[in-house]
C-alpha positions, -999 to +999 in steps of 0.1 A: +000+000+000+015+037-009+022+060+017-008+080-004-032+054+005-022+054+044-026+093+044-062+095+028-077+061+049-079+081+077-088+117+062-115+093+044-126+078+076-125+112+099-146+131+070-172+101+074-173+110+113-178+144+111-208+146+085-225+138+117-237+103+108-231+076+132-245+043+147-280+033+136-302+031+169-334+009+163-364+030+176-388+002+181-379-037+184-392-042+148-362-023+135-335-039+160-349-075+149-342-064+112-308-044+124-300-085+134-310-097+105-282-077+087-254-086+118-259-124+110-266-125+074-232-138+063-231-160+093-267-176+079-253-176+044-241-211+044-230-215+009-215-179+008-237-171-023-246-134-011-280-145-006-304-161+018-328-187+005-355-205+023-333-229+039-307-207+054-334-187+070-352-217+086-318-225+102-309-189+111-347-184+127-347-216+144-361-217+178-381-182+173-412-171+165-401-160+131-416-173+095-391-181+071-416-177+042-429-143+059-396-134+060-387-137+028-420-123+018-413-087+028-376-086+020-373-105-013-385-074-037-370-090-074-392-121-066-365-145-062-375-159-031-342-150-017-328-123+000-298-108-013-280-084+012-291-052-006-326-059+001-322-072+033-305-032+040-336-019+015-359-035+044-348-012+072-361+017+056-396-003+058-396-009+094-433+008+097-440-013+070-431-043+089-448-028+122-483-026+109-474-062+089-468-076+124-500-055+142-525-070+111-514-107+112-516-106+155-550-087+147-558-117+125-550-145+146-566-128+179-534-115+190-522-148+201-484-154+189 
């Protein structure tokens, strides 16, 4: 690495720091599930395709009340029925989306989970 690329790393990094963005804080537990969704989707990408399928998901959401096919149904925007990491980052933006998702099917099944 050039003695270029050591000096404009960190002039790179300290201009990120000071156009005041900084840690995403989840407002609401909706968007610190989906905040862990994106911390463990390598670790659930098995075969390291970039993607989670069906499969993947089942394993990752084992032991929780989570859907795999739910899942997949509100991140998977190209119809794939995977989720690729881009859309799995697109889905945080629709965390209000997801709330009133969440509210309607606990509405539907009597509130029971």
């Amino acid at each position: 690495m050039s003695n270029l690329h050591l000096i404009l790393i960190p002039v790179i990094l300290c201009g990120a720091c000071s156009s005041g963005l900084g840690p995403v804080v989840p407002k609401n537990k909706v968007e610190r599930q989906m905040i862990g969704l994106l911390q463990k989707f390598d670790l659930w990408d098995d075969n390291g395709d970039g993607e989670l399928d069906h499969s993947e998901l089942a394993m990752g959401l084992e032991g929780t009340d989570y859907n795999p096919d739910r899942t997949i149904d509100f991140y998977d925007t190209d119809g794939n029925r995977r989720i690729c990491l881009r859309e799995a980052q697109a889905g945080y933006s629709r965390a209000e989306e997801a709330e009133k998702r969440i509210q309607a099917r606990k509405a539907a099944e009597g509130g029971a989970r």
